[in-house]
C-alpha positions in Angstrom: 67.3 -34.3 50.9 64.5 -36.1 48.8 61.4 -34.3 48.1 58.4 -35.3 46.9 54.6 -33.7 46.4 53.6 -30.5 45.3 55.2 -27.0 44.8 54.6 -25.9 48.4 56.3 -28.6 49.8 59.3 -28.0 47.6 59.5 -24.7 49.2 59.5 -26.1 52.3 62.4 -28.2 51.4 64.1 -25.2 50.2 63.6 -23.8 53.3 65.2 -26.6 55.1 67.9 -26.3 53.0 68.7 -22.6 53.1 69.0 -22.9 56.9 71.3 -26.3 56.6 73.4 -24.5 54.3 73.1 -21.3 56.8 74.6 -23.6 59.8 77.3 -24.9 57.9 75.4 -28.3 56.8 76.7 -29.8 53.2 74.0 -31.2 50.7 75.3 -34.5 49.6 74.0 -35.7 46.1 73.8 -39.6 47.4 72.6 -42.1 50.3 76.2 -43.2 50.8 78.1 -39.8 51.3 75.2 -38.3 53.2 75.4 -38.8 57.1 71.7 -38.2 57.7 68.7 -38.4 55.0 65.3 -36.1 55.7 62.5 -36.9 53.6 59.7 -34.4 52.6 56.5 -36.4 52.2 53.4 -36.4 50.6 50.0 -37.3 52.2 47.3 -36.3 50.0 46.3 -39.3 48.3 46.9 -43.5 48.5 49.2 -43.2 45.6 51.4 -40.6 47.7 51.0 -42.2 50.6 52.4 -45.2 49.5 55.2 -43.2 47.2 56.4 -41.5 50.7 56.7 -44.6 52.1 59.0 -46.7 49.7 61.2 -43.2 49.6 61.3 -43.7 53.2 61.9 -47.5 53.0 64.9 -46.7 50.3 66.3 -43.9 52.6 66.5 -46.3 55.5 67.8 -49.0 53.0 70.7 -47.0 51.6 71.5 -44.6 54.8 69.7 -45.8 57.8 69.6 -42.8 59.0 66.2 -40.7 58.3 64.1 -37.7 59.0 60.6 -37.9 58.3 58.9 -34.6 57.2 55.8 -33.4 55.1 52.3 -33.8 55.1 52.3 -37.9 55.8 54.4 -36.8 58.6 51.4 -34.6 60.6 50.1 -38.7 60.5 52.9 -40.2 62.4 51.1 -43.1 62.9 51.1 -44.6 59.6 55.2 -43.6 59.1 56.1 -45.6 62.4 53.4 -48.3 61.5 55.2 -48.8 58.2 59.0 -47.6 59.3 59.4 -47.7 63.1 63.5 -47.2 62.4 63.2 -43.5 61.9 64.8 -41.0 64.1 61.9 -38.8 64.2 58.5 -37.6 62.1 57.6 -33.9 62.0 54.8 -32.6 59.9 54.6 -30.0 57.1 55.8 -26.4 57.6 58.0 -27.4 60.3 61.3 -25.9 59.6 61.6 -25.3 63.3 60.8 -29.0 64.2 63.5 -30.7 61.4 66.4 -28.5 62.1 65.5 -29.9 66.0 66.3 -33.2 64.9 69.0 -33.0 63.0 71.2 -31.2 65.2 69.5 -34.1 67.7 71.0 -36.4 65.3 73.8 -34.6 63.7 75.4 -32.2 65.4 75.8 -28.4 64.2 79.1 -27.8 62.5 81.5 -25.4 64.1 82.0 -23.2 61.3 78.5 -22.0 59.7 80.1 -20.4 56.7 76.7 -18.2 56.6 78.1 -15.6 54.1 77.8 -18.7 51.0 73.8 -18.5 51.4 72.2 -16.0 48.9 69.6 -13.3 49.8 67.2 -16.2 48.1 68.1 -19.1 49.8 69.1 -22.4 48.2 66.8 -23.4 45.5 65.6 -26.7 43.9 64.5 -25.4 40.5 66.2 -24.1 37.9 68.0 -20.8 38.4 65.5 -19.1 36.2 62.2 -19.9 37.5 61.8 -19.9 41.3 58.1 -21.1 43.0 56.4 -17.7 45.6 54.6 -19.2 48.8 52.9 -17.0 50.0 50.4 -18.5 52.7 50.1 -22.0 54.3 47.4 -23.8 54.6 43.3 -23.7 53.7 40.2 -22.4 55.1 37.6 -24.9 52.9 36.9 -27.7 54.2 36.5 -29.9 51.0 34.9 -33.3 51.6 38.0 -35.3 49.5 40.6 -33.5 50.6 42.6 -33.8 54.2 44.9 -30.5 53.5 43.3 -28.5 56.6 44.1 -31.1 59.0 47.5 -31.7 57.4 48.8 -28.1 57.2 46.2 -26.3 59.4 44.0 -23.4 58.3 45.5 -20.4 55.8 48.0 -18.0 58.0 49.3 -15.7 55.1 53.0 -13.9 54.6 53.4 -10.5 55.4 53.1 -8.6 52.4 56.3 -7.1 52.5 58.1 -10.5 53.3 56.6 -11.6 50.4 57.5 -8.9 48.2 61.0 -8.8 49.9 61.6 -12.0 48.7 60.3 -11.8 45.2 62.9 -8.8 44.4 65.6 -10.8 46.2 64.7 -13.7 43.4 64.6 -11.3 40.6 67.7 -9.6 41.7 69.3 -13.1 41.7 68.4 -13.8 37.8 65.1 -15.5 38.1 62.6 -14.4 35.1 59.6 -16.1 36.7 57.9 -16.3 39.7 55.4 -19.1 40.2 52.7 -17.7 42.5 51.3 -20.8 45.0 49.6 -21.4 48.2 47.0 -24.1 48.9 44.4 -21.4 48.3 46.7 -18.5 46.4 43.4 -16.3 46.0 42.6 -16.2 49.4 45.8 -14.8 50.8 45.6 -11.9 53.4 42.2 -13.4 54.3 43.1 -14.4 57.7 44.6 -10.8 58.2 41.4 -9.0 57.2 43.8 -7.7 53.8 45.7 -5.3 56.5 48.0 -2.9 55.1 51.6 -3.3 55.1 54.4 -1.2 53.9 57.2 -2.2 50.5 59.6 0.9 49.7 57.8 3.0 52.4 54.3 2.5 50.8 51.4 1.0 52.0 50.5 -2.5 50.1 47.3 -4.3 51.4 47.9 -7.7 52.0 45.5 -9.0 49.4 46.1 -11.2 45.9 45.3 -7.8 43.7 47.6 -5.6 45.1 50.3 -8.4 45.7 49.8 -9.1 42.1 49.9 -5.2 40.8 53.1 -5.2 42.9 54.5 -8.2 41.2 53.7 -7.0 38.3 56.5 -4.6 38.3 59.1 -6.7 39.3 59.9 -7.2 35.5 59.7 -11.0 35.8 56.9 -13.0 34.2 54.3 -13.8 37.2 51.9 -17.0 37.2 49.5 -17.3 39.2 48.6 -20.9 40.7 45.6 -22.6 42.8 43.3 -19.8 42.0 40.4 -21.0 44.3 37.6 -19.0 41.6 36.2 -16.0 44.4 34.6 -13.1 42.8 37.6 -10.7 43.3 40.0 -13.3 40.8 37.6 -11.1 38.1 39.8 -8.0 39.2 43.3 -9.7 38.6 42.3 -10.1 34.6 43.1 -6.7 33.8 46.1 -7.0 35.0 46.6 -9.9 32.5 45.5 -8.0 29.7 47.8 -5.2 30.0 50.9 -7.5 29.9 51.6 -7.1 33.8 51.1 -10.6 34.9 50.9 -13.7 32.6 48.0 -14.5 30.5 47.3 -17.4 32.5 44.6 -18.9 35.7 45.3 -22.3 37.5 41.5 -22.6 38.4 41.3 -26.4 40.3 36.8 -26.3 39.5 36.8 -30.3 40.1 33.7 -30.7 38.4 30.6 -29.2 36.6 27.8 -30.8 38.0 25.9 -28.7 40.9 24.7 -32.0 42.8 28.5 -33.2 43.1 30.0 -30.0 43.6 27.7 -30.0 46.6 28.7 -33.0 47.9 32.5 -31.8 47.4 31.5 -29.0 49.4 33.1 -26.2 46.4 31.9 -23.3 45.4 29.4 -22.7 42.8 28.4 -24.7 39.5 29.1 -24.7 36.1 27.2 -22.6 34.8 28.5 -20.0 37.1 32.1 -20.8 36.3 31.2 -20.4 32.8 29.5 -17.1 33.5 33.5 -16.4 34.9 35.7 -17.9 31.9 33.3 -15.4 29.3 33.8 -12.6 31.2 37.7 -13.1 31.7 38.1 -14.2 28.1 36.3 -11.3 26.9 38.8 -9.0 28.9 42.0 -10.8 28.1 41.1 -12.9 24.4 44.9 -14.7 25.0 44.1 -15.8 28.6 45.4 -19.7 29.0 43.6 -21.3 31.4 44.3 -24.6 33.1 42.0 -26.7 35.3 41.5 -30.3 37.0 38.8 -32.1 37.9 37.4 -35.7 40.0 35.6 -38.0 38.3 33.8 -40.9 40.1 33.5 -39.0 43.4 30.8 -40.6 45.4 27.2 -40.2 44.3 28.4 -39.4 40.9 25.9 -40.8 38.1 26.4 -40.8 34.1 24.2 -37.8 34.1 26.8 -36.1 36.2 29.7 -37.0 34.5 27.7 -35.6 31.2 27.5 -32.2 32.8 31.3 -32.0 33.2 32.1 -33.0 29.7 29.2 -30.8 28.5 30.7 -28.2 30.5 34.3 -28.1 28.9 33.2 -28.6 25.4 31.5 -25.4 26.2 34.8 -23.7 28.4 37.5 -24.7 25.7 39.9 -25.0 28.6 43.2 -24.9 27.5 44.7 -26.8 29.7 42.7 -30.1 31.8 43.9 -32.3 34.7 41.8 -35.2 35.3 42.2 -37.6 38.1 40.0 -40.7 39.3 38.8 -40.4 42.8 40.9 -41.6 45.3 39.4 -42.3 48.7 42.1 -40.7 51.2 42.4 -41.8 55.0 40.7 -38.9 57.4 38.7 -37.1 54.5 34.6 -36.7 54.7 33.8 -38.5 51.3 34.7 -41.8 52.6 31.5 -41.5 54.7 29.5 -40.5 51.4 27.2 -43.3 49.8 27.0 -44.3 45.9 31.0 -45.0 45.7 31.5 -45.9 42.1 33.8 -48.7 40.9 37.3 -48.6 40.3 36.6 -49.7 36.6 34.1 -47.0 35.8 36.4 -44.2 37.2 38.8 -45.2 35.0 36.9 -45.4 32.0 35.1 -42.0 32.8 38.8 -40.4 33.5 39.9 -41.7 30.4 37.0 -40.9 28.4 37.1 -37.0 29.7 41.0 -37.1 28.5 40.0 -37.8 25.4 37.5 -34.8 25.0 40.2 -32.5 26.2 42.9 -34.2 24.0 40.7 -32.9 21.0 40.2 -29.7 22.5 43.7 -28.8 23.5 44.9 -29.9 20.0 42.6 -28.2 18.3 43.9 -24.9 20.7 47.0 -25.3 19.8 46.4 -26.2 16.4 45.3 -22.6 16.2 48.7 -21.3 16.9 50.5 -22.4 14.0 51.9 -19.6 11.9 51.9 -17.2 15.1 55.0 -15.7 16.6 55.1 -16.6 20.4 57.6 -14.9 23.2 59.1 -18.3 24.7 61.6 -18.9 27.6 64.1 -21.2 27.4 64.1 -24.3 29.9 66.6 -26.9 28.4 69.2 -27.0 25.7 71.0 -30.5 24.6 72.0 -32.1 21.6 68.6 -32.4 20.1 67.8 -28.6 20.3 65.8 -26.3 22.2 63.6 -26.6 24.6 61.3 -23.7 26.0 57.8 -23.1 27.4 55.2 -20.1 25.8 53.2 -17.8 29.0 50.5 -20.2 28.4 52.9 -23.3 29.4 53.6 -23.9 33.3 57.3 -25.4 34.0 56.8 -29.4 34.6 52.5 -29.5 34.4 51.9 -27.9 30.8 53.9 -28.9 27.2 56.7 -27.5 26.1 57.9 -25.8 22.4 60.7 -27.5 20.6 62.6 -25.0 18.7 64.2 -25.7 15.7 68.5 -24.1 15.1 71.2 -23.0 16.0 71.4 -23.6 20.0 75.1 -23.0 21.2 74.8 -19.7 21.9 71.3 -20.4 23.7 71.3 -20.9 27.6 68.1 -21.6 30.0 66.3 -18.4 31.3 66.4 -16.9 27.7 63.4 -15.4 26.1 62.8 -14.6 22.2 60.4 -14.8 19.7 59.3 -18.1 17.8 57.1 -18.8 15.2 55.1 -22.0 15.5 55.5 -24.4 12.5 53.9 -27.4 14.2 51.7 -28.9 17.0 50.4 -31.9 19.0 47.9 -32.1 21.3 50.6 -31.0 24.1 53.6 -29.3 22.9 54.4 -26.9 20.2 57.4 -26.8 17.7 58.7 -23.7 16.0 61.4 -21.9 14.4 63.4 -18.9 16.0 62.5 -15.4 14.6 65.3 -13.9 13.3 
């Protein structure tokens, strides 16, 4: 199995797995003991494209035999254009449509050995942090993004499949649960937020009470791909009172009202920052992380100076920043005043270097605190753990200093910062 892209499509590849495992399937960790390769793609931009397609190429290389999956699979076109030798190309969320063609291709095994699957399936992440999908695709239709027509529009999980899951994960030793979706705030939506039922209560399928019900799981809960609706204000509480983790993925992509137009998002800056005040005057410790474009079409100097006005004033803690990419099938191709590759760059780099300051400065600001840290990695150099404001893989770390034999991923204790970058953290282990 290779799978590339974001978190939701490595939940679909863990679904793929479970029910592989299920039938009686082995996972094999190479191209030459594996009797069939499936691919998960990635569609959303050139650079993914083109990644999807030389895993595809290598696949075919080293096996020959390949399923195509994933979001550059719902364009089929463009993988048989490049890789006509594959045995077939589904699209994303299509559990149904992969297991098809590898018992097409590969035949079920007679013995399914389905008691070795776990209540939580097969996983691809650590054992002590597991990603929570909990809808599938997106109502927006923003003008640089292709998502809708790759994954359709949002159809959320019933609540209590949701929550079912989530205890199944906890049960199983996982201490976080990474909330995603393409639009995570919007979930239950598409339902009109009907109630449901977990341990014979009703639970409205909506983000707060999701959350709330999270909440007392006893796992840390982090909430990603916040889209920034007026009901998000409701889930800070929650934050505050140590329910949920101190911590908002809010994707704003920029700060200028004339762009954000064009984009076709929500609001402006000054409205977000109207949001970030508010939230930070509820919960003082709240991280929060955003990304933005810069050099979307249309976009001038005076634009770009409204976003880095904008987060010197929002302090964001932590800032993605990616050049604009034009991506096959989305609006803002049509879109007049595309700006040169060389100025996006410099613009992207030049908005890097404001948040560099900012973040180090953040961080900075932590030295001499005590910090609650879980533990990701242990080797021969030491420890290494994330804080609640760090997100596994996206965010920086904290490199604790001692003793680290008797230290295993998942744990959790207390570390007081000695040290910082304009990333990571370094600390010492409270006795």
């Amino acid at each position: 199995m290779v799978s590339l892209g974001c978190p939701k499509a490595l939940v679909d590849s863990e679904q793929i797995i479970t029910r592989l495992r299920a039938e009686g399937y082995a996972i094999s960790p190479s191209y030459q003991d594996a009797d069939l390769v499936v691919v998960n793609t990635c569609g959303f931009i050139d650079a993914a494209v083109a990644e999807s397609l030389d895993a595809i190429g290598e696949a075919l290389t080293e096996n020959g035999k390949v399923i195509v999956t994933g979001c550059l699979g719902a364009r089929e076109g463009v993988v048989l254009e490049a890789h006509p030798r594959v045995l077939a190309v589904t699209g994303p969320h299509a559990l149904q449509e992969v297991m098809q063609a590898v018992h097409r291709h590969l035949p079920q095994p007679h013995d399914p050995y389905t008691s070795l699957i776990p209540d939580h399936g097969i996983r691809l992440t650590p054992k002590h942090y597991a990603y929570l999908k909990i809808s599938e695709g997106c109502n927006h239709h923003c003008t640089f993004c292709i998502i809708p027509s790759l994954r359709g529009t949002l159809v959320s999980r019933p609540v209590h499949e949701v929550m079912q899951e989530a205890e199944s994960l906890a049960k199983a030793g996982v201490k976080e649960l990474l909330v995603i979706a393409q639009d995570t705030a919007a979930y239950g939506m598409d339902m009109k937020y009907r109630s449901g039922f977990w341990q014979g209560k009703p639970l409205r399928t909506h983000i707060t009470e999701l959350t709330a019900a999270l909440g007392e799981l006893g796992v840390w809960v982090r909430l990603h791909y916040m889209y920034p609706y007026p009901h998000v204000d409701r889930l800070i509480p929650f934050m505050a009172e140590g329910k949920i983790l101190p911590y908002l993925d809010v994707p704003l992509q920029h700060a200028s009202p004339k762009i954000l137009k064009a984009m076709k998002r929500p609001a402006g800056g000054e409205n977000a920052l109207a949001h970030i005040r508010q939230w930070r005057a509820t919960c003082p410790d709240l991280t929060i992380r955003s990304t933005f474009i810069v050099g979307f079409p249309g976009e001038t100097e005076q634009d770009f100076e409204k976003l880095l006005s904008f987060l010197e004033e929002a302090q964001l803690d932590r800032v993605g920043c990616f050049a604009y990419s034009a991506v096959d099938g989305a609006a803002a191709n049509a879109l007049s005043g595309h700006v040169p590759e060389e100025l996006k760059l410099e613009r992207q780099a030049r908005l890097m270097e404001l948040q560099e300051s900012i973040s180090a400065a953040k961080l900075r600001a932590k030295i001499g605190r005590s910090l609650t840290v879980m533990v990701d990695e242990v080797d021969e150099d030491g420890i290494i753990a994330r804080s609640m404001a760090d997100a596994p893989e996206i965010d920086g770390m904290v490199f604790v200093d001692g003793e680290s034999q008797s230290v295993s991923p998942g744990d959790m204790f207390e570390v007081r910062v000695t040290d910082a970058d304009s990333h990571d953290l370094w600390g010492s282990r409270v006795a």
